[in-house]
N, C-alpha and C positions, 0 to 999 in steps of 0.2 A: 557516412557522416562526415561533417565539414571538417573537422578535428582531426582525421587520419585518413585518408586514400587509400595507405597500405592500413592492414587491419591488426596492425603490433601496436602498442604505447611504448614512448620510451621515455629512460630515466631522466632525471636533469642532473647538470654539474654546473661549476663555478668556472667561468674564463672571463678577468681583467671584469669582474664585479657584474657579471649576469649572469642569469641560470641558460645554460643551452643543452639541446639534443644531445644525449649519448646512445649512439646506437648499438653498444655491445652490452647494453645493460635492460631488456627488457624484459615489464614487470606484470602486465595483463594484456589482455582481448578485449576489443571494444564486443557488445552484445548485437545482432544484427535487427537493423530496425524496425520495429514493429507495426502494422498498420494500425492507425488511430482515428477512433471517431470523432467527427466531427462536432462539435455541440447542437443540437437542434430543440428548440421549446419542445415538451411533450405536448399534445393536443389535452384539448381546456377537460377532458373526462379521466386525465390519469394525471397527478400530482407532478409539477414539475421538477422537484424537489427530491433529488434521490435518497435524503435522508427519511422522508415523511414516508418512500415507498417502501425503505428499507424496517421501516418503523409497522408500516401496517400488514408486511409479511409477517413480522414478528408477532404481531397482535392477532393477526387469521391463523396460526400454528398454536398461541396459547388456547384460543378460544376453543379449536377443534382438538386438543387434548385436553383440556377441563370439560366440556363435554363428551367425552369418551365416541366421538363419533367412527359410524363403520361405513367407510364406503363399498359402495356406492352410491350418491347421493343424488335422489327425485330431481324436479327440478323445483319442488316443492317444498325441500327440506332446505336448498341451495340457498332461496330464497328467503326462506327464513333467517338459517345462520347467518345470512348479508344482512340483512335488516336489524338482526339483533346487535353484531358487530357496528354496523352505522350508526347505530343510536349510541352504543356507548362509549366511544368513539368520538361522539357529537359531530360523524362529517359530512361533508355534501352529499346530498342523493345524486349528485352529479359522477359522480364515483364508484357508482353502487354496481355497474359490469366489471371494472377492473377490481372491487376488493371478493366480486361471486369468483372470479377465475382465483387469486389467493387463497379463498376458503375451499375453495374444492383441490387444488395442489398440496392442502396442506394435510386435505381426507386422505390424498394418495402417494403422500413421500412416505411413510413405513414402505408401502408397497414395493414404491421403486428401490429401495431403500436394500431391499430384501430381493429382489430381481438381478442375477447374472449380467451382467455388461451384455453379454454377448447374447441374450435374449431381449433386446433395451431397440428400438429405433427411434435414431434423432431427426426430426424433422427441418432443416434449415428456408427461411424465405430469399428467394433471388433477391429481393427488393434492397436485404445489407449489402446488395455491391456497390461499387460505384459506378452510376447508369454508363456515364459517358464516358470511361475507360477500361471500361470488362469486356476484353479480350474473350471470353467463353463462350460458346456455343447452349443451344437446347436440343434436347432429344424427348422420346416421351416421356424419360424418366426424370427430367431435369435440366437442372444447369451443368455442364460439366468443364468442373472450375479447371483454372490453367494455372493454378497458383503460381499467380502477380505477386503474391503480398498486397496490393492494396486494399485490401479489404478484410474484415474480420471471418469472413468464409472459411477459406482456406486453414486459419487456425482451429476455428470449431471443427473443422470435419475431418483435419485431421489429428487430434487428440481423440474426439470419438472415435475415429476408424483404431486408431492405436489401443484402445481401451477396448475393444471388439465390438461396437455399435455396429448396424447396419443406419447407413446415413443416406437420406436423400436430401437436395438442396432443389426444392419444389414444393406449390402449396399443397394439399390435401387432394388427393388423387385416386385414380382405381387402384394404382399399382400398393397404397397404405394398406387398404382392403384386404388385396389379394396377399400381402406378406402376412396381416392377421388371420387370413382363414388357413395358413399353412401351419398354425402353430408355431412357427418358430418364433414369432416376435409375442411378447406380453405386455409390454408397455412401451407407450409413446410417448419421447420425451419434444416438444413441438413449439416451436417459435413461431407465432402469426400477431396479426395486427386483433386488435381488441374486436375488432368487427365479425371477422370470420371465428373468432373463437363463440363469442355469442351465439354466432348461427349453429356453431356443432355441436351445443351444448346437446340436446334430444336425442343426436345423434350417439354419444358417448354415450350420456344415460340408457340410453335403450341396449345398446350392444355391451355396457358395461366394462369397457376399457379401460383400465389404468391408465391415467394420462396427465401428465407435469406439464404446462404451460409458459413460456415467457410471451408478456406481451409483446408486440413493438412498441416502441412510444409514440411513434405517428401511425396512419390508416392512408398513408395515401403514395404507396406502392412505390416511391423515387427516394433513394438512400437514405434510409430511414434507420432509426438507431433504435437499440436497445441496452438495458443491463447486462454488457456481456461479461461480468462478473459473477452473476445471478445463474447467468447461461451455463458457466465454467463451473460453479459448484454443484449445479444440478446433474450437469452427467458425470461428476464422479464421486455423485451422492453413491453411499455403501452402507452396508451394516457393519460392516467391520470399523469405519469409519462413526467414530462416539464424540466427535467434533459437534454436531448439531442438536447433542443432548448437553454442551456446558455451554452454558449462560455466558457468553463472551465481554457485555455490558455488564453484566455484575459480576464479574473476572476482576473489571478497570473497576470498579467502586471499590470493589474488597482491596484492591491493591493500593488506592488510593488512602485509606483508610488507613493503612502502615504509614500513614507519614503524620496523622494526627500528632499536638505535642504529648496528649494522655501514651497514646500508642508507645511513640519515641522513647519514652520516660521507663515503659512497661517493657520493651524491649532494649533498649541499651542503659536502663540505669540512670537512678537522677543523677540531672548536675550537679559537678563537684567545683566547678569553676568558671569564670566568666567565658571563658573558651568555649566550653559546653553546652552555655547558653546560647552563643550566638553561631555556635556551629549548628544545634537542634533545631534553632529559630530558622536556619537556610534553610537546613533538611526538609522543615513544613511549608517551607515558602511554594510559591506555584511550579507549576511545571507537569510534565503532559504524562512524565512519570513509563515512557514506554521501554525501556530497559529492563526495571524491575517486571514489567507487564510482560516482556517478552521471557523473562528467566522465568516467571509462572507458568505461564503460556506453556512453555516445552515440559518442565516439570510435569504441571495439572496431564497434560495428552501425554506423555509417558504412563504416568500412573492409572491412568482411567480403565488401561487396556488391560488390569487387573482388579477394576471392580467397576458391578452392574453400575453403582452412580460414581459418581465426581468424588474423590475423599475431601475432606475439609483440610485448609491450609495448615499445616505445623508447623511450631515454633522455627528448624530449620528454615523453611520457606522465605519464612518473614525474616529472618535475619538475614538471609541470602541475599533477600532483596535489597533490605535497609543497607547493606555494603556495597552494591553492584549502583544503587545512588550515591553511596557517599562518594564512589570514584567517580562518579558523576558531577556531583556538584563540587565536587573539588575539580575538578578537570575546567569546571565552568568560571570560577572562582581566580584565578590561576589567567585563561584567556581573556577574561576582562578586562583584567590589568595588562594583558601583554598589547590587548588590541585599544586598549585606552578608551573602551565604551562605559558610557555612563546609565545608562540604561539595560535591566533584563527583568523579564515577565513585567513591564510598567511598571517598575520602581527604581530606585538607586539602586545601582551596583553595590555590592559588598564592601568593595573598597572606596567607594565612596562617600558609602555611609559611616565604615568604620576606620579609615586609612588603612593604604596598602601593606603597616608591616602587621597590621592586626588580621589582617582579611588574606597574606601569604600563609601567618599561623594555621589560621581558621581551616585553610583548602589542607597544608600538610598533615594537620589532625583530622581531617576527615579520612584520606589515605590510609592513615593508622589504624583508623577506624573499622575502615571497610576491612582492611587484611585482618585487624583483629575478630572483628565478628565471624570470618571464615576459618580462621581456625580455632574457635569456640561451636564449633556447626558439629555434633553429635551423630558424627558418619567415621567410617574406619578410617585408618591415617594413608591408605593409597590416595583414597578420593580426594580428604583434606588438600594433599599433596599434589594433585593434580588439579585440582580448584585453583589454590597459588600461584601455581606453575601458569594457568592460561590467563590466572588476574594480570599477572605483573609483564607476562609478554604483553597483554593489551595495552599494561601500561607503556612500555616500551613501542610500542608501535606507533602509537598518538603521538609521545612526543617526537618522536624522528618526522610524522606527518607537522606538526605544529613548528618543531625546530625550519623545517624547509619554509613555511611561509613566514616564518622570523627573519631567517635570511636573506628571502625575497626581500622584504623592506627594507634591508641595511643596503641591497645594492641594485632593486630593480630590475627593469629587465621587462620585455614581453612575454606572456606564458601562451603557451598551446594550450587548447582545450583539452588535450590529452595529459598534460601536464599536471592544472585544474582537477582534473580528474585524478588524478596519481595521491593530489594533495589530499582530496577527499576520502580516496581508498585508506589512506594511512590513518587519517583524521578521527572519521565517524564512523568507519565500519567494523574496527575493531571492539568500541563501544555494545555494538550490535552483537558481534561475534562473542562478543565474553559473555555478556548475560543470557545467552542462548544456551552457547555452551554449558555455562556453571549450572544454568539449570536442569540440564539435560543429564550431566555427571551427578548430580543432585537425584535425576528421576532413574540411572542408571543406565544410561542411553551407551550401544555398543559402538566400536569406532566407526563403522558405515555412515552410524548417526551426523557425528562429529564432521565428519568431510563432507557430507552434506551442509550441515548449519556455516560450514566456513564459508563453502560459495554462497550460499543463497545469503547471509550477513552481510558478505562484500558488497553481492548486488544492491541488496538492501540498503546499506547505509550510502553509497554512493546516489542513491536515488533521493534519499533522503536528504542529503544535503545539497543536491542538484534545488529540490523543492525548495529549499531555504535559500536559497540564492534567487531563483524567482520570485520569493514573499517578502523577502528583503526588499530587493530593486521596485518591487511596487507598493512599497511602506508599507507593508503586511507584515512587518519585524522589527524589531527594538534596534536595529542599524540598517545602513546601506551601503555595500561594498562598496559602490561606482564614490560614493559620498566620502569615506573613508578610506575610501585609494587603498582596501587590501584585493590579495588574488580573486579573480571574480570570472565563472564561466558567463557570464552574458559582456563582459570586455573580450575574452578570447575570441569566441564565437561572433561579434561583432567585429575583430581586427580581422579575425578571418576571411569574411565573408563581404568586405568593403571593399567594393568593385574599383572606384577610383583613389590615386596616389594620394590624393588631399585625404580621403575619408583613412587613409591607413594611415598618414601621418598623425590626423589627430587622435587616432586610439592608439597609437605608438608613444604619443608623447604624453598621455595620461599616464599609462603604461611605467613610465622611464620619469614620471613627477616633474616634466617642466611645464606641464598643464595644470591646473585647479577643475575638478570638476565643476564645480559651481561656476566659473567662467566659461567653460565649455558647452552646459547639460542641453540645451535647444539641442544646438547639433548634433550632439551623440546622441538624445531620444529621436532624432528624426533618424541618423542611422539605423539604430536599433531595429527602427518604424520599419523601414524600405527594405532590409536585409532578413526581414521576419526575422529575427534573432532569439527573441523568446520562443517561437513557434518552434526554432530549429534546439533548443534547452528543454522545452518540452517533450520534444519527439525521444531526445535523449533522456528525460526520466522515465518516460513509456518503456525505452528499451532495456533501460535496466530493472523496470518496476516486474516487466515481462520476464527478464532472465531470471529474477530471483524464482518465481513461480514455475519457471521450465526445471529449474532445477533440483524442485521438491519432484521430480518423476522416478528418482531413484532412491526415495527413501522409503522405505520397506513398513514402514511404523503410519498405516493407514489414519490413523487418529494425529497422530502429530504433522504427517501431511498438510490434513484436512485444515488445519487450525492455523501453520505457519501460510497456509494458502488463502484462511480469510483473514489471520493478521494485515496480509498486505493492502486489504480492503480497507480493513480500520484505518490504516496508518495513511494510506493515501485515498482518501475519499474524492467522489468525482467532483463533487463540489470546489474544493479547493483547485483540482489539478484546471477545473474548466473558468475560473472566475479571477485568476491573479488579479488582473488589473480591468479597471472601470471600462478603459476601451473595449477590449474585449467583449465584455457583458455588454456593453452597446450596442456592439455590431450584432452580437448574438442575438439582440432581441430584436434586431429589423428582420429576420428570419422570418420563414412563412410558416404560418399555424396550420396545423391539421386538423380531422375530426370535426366532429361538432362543434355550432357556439360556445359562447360560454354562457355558463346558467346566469 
């Protein structure tokens, strides 16, 4: 990564009114980079749209458990349930092979479900490499990878191999045959392009194989991509794992629904004062609400793993929540005024609406708030006591993160990406960290738990605000760093990364305020341009998006794995991470199509 050569961050300090390097004080590990695909149109017979696909898996899994179906399924029955699904549905029949592969995966995840790892063969396609720099060889068993990194290969196959898969990275061959007539293997879990799965359908059918499918999203064999999200939860689909029996969408509605003002009123108590009012009125105001989401989140998968279904929310829950936002929206309240934006979720700022000494009240009484509701939480007094204890470190940790980009402004200076990143750790991931935790103390989660949720929250929130720095700079957000001259990883990583004197002077002197951005922005958006700078911001939210995920391998609580491993799905959808800005989507669409016409 362009940000560090060596693979330490270090601290900053103050010398004659700018932040510099101190190398006796270091604070994290950069995560090491992970290969990223590429964006490519899906072909015109499988939905481009990862939400629409992620929406019709969910819709071939309700239909084939309301129908109580038992695979093995005809090709006759196959056909049916597609057609029924289509119709109501109301989608293309252009579509109608990719939702048969969905309705028959979804006949055979108990299956898998229930099946030993180590009884499981994953089948990978050569075709996810990257043609013209894959280093590997073929034998007749395959590809046999040289793990490059550049490619998604090497992580699929070795997570399965780690999981006890037997893994080939080859199409469908004598050698699948030959491991199924030994018995040892019982289900296929198999990556191909929509084409060849079609033609093996008879072939399944007839021998009756258990067998989970990912499409590819192209058919036309040259680096071709897929949901390797989809891919990643399906081999370490388990029964122990009760992650894919909670409703995750209606997890965020229920959650959502705590911040009604009927809710607010029913949980903390009518108002008693104008204060009250216009603190409840924030509380309900928008926002994406995923703190409280993630405090459920850990709770709900704790608790599950002591009964066949979901328990329904309790009063604790909801008030855990309602506090774990109020330190939220106070936190939010508080930097608006400090960063002088006038805009959040498309409206006034708080303090603009209602001046700054009524809207400092406002954010301190929510604080109040939150600690109050936590020690009004109907659990014994260690826990109380330790709930506290990791509220108010979080609170301490933001601002020491918020105080340093305070500073920054009073005296400037150019920041390292590593820097940037320091700000962010301190910033937003202790956010992440606390309602994970609270929740997890809440579900009764042992310390193992705990030192798990702290890295993968770092990662987490670092990533997360990497994103927000990318949705910003392409007016995807209510401000813009480069606009508002605060610390901004796409200025570092562009100072960094500008090959000539001229190009570093002027990210140095934005940097240090004797530039205006608005006077500047051609030139520095052509920098940006030439240095691929968002590309090289991106690859860094991949790697931390990546670490938080590596680092659920050591947590022992199979269901709360499972969950904080599609939380990160939720939170970073590919849509977003593929579409920041318009160029982008541009370029992405002079791509070559696969597959069929379009209907």
């Amino acid at each position: 990564m362009d940000s560090a050569s060596n693979n330490r961050s270090n601290g900053s300090s103050s010398t004659n009114g700018t932040l510099t390097a101190n190398t006796s004080q270091p604070l994290f590990t950069l995560p090491p980079q992970v290969p990223r695909q590429s964006y490519r149109r899906a072909q015109s017979n499988i939905p481009d749209d990862k939400t629409v696909r992620n929406q019709l898996k969910q819709a071939a899994q309700e239909h084939i458990d309301r129908a109580g179906v038992v695979p093995p399924l005809t090709l006759e029955e196959l056909a049916e349930h597609t057609a029924t699904l289509l119709q109501r549905l109301g989608m293309d029949l252009r579509f109608k092979d990719y939702v048969a592969v969905l309705v028959n995966n979804a006949a055979w995840r108990e299956t898998l479900a229930q099946t030993p790892y180590e009884r499981r063969l994953l089948l990978v396609p050569k075709c996810l490499r990257i043609e013209d720099k894959c280093p590997a060889p073929f034998d007749e068993f395959g590809l046999l990878c040289k793990e490059c990194g550049l490619c998604s290969i090497q992580d699929l196959t070795e997570e399965a191999g780690r999981l006890g898969y037997a893994v080939l990275v080859a199409e469908g061959s004598a050698i699948v045959r030959q491991m199924i007539e030994t018995g040892k293997i019982e289900v296929i879990v198999g990556v191909s392009c929509l084409n060849v799965l079609e033609k093996s359908f008879p072939h399944i059918e007839a021998a009756a194989v258990p067998s989970i499918a990912i499409p590819l999203l192209q058919d036309d064999c040259v680096n071709t991509t897929v949901d390797l999200d989809w891919v990643w939860d399906t081999i370490h689909l388990s029964s122990d794992d009760k992650t894919y029996r909670l409703d995750l969408d209606g997890l965020k509605k229920e959650v959502q629904s705590w911040f009604s003002p009927e809710s607010l009123v029913e949980l903390l108590g009518a108002a008693t004062s104008k204060t009250d009012e216009i603190a409840y009125e924030w509380l309900a105001r928008s926002g994406k609400r995923w703190r409280p989401y993630l405090a459920t989140c850990a709770y709900m998968a704790l608790q599950s793993e002591s009964y066949d279904k979901p328990p329904p929310p309790s009063t604790n829950l909801k008030k855990l929540a309602l506090a774990i936002e109020c330190f939220h929206k106070a936190s939010l309240v508080h930097d608006d005024i400090e960063d002088n934006d006038d805009i959040r979720y498309g409206q006034e700022t708080l303090h603009v609406e209602q001046g700054i000494p009524i809207a400092l009240n406002v954010g301190d009484f929510l604080l109040g708030m939150g600690y109050r509701l936590i020690s009004e939480l109907d659990i014994d007094s260690d826990t109380t006591s330790e709930m506290l204890r990791l509220a108010s470190l979080s609170h301490l940790t933001l601002c020491r993160g918020q105080g340093t980009e305070l500073y920054w402004s009073r005296f400037r200076g150019v920041l390292s990406s590593v820097q940037i990143l320091d700000i962010f750790r301190q910033k937003t991931a202790p956010a992440f960290e606390s309602a994970l935790r609270l929740g997890a103390c809440l579900g009764g989660a042992d310390s193992e738990t705990h030192d798990v949720l702290a890295k993968y929250s770092e990662s987490l929130g670092i990533a997360y605000q990497i994103r927000d720095d990318l949705e910003d700079h392409c007016a995807g957000g209510d401000s813009n760093d480069l606009e508002d001259m605060r610390p901004s990883l796409i200025l570092a990583i562009a100072h960094k990364r500008a090959t000539r004197e001229e190009e570093k002077d002027l990210i140095a002197a934005l940097w240090n305020g004797d530039k205006a951005y608005a006077d500047v922005a051609t030139h520095v958006q052509q920098i940006i341009e030439e240095r691929e700078v968002r590309q090289k911001a991106t690859d860094l939210l991949e790697a931390y998006r990546e670490e938080a995920i590596r680092s659920l391998r050591f947590l022992s609580n199979a269901t709360l794995k499972g969950l904080l491993r599609r939380v990160v799905g939720k939170i970073f959808t590919e849509q977003i991470i593929e579409g920041y800005c318009s160029e982008f989507e541009a370029r992405n669409a002079t791509g070559r199509t696969a597959g069929p016409p379009s209907a």
